[in-house]
C-alpha positions as a Markdown table, in Angstrom:
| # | Residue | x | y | z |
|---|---|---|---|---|
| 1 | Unk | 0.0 | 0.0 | 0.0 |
| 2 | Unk | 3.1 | 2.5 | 1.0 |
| 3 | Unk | 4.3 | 1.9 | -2.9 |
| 4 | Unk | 0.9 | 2.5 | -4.1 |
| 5 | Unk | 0.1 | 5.8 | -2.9 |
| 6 | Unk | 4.3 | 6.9 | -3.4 |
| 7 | Unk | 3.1 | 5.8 | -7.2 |
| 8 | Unk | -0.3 | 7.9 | -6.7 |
| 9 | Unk | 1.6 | 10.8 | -5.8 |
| 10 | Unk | 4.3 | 10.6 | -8.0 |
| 11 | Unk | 1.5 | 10.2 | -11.1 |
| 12 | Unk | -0.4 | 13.5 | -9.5 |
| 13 | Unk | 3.2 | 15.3 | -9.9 |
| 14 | Unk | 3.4 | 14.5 | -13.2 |
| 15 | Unk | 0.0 | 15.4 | -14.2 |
| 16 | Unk | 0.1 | 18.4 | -12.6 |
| 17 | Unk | 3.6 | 19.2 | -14.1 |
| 18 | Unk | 1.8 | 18.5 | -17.3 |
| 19 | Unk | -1.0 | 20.7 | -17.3 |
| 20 | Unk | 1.5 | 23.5 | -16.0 |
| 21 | Unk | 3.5 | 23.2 | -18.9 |
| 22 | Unk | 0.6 | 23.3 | -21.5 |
| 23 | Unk | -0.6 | 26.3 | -19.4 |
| 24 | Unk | 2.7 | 27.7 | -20.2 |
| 25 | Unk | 2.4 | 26.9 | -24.2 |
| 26 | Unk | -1.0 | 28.0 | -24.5 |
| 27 | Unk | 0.1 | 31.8 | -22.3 |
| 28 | Unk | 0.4 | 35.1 | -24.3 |
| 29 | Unk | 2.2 | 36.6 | -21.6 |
| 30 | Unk | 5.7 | 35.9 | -23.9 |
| 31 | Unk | 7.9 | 37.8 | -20.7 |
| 32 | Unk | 6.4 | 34.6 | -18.4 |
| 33 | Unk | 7.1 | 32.2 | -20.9 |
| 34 | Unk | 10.5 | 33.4 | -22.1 |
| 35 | Unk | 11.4 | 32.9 | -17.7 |
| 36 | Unk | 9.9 | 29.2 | -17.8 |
| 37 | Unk | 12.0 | 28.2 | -21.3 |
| 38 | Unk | 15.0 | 29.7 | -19.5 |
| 39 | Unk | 14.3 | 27.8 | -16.3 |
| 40 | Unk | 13.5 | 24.4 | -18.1 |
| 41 | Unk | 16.9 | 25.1 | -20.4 |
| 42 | Unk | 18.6 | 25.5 | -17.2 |
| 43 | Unk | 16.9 | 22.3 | -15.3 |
| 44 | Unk | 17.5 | 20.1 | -18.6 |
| 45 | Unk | 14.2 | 19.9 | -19.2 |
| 46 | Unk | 15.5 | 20.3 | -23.3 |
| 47 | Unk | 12.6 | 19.4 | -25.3 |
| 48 | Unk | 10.1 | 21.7 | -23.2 |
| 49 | Unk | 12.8 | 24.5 | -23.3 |
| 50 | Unk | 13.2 | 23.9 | -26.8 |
| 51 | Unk | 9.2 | 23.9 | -28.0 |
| 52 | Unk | 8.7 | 27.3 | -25.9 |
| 53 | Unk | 12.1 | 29.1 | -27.4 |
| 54 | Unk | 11.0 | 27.9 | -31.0 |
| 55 | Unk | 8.0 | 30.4 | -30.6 |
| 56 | Unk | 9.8 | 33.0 | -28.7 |
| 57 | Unk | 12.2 | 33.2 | -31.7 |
| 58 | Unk | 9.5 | 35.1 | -33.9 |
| 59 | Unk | 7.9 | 36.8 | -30.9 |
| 60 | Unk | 11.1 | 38.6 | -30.1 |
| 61 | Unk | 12.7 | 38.9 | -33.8 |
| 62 | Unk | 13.5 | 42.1 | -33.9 |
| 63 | Unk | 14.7 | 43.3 | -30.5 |
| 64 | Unk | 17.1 | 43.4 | -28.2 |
| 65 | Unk | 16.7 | 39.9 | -27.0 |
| 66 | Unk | 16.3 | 38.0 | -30.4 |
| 67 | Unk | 20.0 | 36.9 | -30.3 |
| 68 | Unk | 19.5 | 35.5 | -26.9 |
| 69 | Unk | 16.8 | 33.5 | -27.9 |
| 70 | Unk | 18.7 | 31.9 | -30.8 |
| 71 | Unk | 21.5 | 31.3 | -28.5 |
| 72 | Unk | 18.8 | 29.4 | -26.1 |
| 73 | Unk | 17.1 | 27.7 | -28.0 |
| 74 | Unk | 20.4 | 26.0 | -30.7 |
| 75 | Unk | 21.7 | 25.1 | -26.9 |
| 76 | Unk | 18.3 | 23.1 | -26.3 |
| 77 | Unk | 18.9 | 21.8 | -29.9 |
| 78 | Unk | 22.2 | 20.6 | -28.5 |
| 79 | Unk | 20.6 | 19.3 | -25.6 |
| 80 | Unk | 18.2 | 17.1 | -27.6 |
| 81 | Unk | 21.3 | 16.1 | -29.9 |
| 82 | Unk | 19.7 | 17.7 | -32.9 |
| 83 | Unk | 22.5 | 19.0 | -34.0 |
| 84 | Unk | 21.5 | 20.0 | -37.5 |
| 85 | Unk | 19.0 | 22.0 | -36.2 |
| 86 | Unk | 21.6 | 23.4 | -33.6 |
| 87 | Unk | 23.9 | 24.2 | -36.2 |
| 88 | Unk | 21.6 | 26.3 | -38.6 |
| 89 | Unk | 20.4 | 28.5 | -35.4 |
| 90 | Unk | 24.0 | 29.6 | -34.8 |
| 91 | Unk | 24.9 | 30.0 | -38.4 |
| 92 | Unk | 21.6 | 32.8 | -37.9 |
| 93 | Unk | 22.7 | 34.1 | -35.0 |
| 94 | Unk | 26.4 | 34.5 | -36.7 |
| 95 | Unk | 24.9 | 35.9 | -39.7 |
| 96 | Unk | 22.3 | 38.1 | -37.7 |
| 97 | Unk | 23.9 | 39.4 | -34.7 |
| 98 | Unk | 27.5 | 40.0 | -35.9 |
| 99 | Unk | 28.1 | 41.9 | -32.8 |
| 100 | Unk | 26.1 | 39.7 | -29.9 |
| 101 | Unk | 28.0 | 38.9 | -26.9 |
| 102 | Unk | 27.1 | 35.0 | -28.4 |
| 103 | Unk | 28.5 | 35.2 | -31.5 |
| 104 | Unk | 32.2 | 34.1 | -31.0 |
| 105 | Unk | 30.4 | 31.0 | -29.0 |
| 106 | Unk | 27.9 | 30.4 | -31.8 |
| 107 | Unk | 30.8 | 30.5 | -34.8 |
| 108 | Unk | 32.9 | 27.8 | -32.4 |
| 109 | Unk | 29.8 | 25.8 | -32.3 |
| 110 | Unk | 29.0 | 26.1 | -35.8 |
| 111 | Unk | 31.8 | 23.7 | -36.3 |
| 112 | Unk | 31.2 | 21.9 | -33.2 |
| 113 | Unk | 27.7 | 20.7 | -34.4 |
| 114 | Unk | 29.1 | 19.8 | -37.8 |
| 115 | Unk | 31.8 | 17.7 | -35.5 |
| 116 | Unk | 28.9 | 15.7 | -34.0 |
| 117 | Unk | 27.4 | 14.9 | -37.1 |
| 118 | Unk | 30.5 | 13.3 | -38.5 |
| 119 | Unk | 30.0 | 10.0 | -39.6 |
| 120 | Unk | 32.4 | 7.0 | -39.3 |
| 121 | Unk | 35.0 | 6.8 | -41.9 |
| 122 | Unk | 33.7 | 4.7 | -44.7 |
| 123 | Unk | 30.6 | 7.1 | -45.0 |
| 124 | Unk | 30.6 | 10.0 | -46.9 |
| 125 | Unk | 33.0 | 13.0 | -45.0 |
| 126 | Unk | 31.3 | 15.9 | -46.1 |
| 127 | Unk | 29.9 | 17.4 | -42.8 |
| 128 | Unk | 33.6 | 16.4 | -41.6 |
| 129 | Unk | 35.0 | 18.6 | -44.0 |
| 130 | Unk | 32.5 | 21.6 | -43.3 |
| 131 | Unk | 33.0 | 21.3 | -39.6 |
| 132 | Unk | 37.2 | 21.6 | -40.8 |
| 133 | Unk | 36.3 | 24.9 | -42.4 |
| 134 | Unk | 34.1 | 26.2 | -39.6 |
| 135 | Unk | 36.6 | 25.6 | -36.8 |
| 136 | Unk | 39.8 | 26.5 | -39.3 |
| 137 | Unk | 37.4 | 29.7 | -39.6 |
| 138 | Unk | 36.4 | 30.4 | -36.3 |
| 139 | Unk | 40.4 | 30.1 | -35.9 |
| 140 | Unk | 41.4 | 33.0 | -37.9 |
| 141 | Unk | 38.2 | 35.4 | -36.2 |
| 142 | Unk | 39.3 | 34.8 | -32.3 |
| 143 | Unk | 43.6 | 33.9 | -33.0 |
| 144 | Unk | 43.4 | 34.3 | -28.8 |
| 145 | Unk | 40.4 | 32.5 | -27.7 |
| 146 | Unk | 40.6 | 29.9 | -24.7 |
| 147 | Unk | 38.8 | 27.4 | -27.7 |
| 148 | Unk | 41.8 | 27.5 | -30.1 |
| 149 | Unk | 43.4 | 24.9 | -28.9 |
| 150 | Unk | 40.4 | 22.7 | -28.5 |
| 151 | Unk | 39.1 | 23.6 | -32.6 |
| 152 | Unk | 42.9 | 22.5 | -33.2 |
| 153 | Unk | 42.5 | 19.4 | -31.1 |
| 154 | Unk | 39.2 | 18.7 | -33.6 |
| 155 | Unk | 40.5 | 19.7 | -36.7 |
| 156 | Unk | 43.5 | 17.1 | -36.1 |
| 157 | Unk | 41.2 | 14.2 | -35.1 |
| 158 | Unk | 38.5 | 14.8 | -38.2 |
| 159 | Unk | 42.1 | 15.2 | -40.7 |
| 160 | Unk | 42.6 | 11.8 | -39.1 |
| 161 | Unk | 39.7 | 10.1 | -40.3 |
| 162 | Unk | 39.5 | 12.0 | -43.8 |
| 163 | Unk | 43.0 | 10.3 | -44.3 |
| 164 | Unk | 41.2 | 7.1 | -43.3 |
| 165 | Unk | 38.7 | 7.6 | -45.7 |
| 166 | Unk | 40.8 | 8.0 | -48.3 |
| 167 | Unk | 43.4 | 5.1 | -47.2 |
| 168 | Unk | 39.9 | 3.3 | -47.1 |
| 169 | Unk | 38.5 | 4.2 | -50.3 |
| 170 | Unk | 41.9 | 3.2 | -52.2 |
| 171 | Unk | 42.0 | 0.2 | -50.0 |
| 172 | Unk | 39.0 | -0.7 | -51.5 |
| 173 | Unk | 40.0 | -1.3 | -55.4 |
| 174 | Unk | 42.8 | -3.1 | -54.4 |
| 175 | Unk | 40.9 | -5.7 | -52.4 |
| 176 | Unk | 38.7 | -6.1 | -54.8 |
| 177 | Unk | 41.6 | -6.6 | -57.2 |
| 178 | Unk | 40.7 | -3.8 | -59.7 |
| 179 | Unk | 44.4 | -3.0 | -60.3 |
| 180 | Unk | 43.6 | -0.1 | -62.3 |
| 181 | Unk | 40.9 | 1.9 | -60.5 |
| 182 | Unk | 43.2 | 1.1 | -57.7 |
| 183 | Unk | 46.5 | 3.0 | -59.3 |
| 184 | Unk | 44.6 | 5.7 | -59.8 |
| 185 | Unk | 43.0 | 5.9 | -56.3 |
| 186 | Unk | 45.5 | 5.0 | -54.8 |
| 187 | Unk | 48.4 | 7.4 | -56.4 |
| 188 | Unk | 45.6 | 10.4 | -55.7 |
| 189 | Unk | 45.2 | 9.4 | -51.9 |
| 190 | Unk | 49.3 | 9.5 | -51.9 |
| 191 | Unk | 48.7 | 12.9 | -53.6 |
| 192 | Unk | 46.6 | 14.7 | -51.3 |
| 193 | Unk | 47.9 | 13.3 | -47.7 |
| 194 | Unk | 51.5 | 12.8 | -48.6 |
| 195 | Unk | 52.4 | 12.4 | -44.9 |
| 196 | Unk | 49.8 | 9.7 | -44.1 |
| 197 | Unk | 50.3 | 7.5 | -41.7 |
| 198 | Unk | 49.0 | 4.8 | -43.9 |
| 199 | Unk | 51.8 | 5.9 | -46.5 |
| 200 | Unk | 54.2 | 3.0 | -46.4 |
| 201 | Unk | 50.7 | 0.4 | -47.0 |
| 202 | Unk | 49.6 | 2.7 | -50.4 |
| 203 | Unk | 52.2 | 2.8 | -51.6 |
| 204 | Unk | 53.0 | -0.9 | -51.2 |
| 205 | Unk | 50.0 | -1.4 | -52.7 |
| 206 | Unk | 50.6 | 1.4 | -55.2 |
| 207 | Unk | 53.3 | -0.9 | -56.3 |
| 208 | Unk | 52.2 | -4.3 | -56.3 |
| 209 | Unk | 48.9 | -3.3 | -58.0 |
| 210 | Unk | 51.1 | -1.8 | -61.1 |
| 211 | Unk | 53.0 | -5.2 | -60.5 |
| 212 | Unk | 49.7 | -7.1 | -61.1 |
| 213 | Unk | 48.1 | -4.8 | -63.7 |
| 214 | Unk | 51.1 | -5.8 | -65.9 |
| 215 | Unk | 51.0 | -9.3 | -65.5 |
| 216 | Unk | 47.1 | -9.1 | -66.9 |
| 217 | Unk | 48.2 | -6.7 | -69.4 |
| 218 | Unk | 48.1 | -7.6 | -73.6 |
| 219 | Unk | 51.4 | -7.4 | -74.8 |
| 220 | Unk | 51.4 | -4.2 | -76.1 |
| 221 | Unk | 51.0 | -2.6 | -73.0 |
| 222 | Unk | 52.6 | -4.8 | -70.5 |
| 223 | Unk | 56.0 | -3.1 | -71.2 |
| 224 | Unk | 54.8 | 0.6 | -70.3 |
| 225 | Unk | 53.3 | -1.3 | -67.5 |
| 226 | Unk | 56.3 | -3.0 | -66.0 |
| 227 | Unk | 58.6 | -0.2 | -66.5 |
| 228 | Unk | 55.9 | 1.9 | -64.5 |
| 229 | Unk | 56.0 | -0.9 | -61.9 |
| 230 | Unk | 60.1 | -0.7 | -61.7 |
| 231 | Unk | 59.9 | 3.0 | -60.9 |
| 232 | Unk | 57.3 | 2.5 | -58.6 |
| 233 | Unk | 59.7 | -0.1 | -57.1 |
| 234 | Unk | 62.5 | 2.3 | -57.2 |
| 235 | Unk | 60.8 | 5.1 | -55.6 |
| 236 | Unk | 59.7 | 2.6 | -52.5 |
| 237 | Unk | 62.9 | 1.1 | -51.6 |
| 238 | Unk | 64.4 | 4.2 | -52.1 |
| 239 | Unk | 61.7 | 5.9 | -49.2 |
| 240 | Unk | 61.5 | 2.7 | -47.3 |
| 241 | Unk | 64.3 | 0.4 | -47.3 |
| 242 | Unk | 63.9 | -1.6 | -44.3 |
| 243 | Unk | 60.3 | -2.7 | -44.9 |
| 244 | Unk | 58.2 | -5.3 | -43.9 |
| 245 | Unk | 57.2 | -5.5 | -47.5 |
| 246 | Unk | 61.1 | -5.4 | -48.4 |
| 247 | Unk | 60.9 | -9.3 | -49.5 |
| 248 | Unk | 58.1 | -9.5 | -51.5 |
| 249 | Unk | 58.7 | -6.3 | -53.2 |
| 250 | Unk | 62.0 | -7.7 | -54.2 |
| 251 | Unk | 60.5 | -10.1 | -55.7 |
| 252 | Unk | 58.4 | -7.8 | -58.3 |
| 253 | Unk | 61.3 | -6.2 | -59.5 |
| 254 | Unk | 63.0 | -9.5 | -60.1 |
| 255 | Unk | 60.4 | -10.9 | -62.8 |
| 256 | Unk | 59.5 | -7.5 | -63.7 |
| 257 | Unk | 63.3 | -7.0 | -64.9 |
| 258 | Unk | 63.2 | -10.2 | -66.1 |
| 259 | Unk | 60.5 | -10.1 | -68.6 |
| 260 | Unk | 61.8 | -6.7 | -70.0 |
| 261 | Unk | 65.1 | -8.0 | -70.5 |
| 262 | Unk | 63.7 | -10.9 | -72.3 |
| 263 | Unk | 61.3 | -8.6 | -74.5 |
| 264 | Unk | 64.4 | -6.4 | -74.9 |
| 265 | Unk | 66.4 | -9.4 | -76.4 |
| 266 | Unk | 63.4 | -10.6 | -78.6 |
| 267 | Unk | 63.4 | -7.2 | -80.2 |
| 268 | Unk | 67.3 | -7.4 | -80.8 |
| 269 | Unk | 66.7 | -10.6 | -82.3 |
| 270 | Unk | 63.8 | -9.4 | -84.5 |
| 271 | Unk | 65.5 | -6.7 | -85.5 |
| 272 | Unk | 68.9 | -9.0 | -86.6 |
């Protein structure tokens, strides 16, 4: 019976807490409401906080406290982890209220939002690469703000995972033993992260996919082909001497050189 009524009680709180709130929604007196949003913001109470700001924002557009309102209610955004939502309130605030006492916050978590929306690496990085720009921006505004070194901290960790992406992606052709969509990818990842970790793995399989694309080649291109894999051979030993991959690369560049020495001494005799 003591549980009962501690349940009885605890379902008239609720109730009552309820029909408070809807009292709240349904008020025109915008001054009460905008102090009950701020107080359910401030008890983490987001989605309530977030429904009354959401109409306050065209109540007060216009005046003094409009800026404040964005800033409340992309922070109960936040709170509810909509982040895309979040993140297009402080772009407005940004772009409306240049001057606000909110704005620097609002530009850091421009990027910020774009942050939590990052995907995992094998998905599409474009929100990663936005939230890059907004941090590299919010950077160059506020050079001396406490934050720097924590957009620096991000922008290192999101560079990290587009260079996994694009180790990935590349990774990909080669697995699936498309030698030549793989040079390609593969040379371009090399390209644009040229001091990727992953560096000594591309390029190994750089090389042994040139390796392989010349084996299946027809004959008259297997000799551009093999020549192309020597170089690339060249160029790896040359960077990487003492590689796990020293062995088998080796042994590339032994039948690669043999087969153009042979085709080189076919064309002498041909031509004798």
């Amino acid at each position: 019976m003591r549980f009962l009524g501690i349940g009885l009680v605890f379902l008239m709180l609720v109730l009552g807490s309820c029909g408070d709130y809807n009292k709240i929604v349904k008020s025109t007196d915008y001054e009460f409401k905008y102090k009950k949003a701020v107080e359910y913001y401030e008890d983490g109470e987001y989605v309530r906080a977030g429904t009354l700001f959401k109409e306050l924002v065209n109540i007060y557009r216009g005046t003094t406290r409009a800026d404040k309102i964005y800033y409340y209610f992309a922070k109960s955004m936040i709170g509810q982890k909509d982040y895309l939502m979040a993140g297009h309130y402080f772009r407005s605030l940004v772009k409306e209220f240049p001057n606000s006492e909110y704005t620097e916050e609002a530009q850091f978590m421009v990027g910020y939002c774009s942050y939590l929306q990052s995907p995992k690496p094998r998905l599409d990085q474009q929100v990663t690469q936005e939230a890059i720009d907004a941090f590299e921006l919010y950077i160059n505004l506020y050079p001396y703000s406490d934050r720097v070194d924590e957009a620096n901290r991000l922008i290192d960790e999101m560079e990290d995972k587009l260079v996994y992406k694009s180790y990935l992606s590349a990774k990909l052709y080669y697995d699936f033993e498309n030698y030549k969509a793989a040079v390609v990818a593969l040379t371009n990842s090399l390209e644009k992260y040229p001091d990727s970790k992953y560096r000594e793995d591309l390029k190994y399989m750089l090389l042994k996919s040139k390796y392989l694309l010349a084996t299946n080649s027809v004959v008259n291109k297997a000799e551009g082909r093999y020549t192309s894999a020597l170089d690339e051979y060249f160029s790896f030993i040359d960077e990487y001497p003492e590689s796990k991959y020293k062995k088998e690369v080796a042994k590339f560049y032994e039948k690669a050189s043999e087969i153009l020495h042979y085709e080189e001494e076919q064309e002498e005799t041909n031509i004798n």
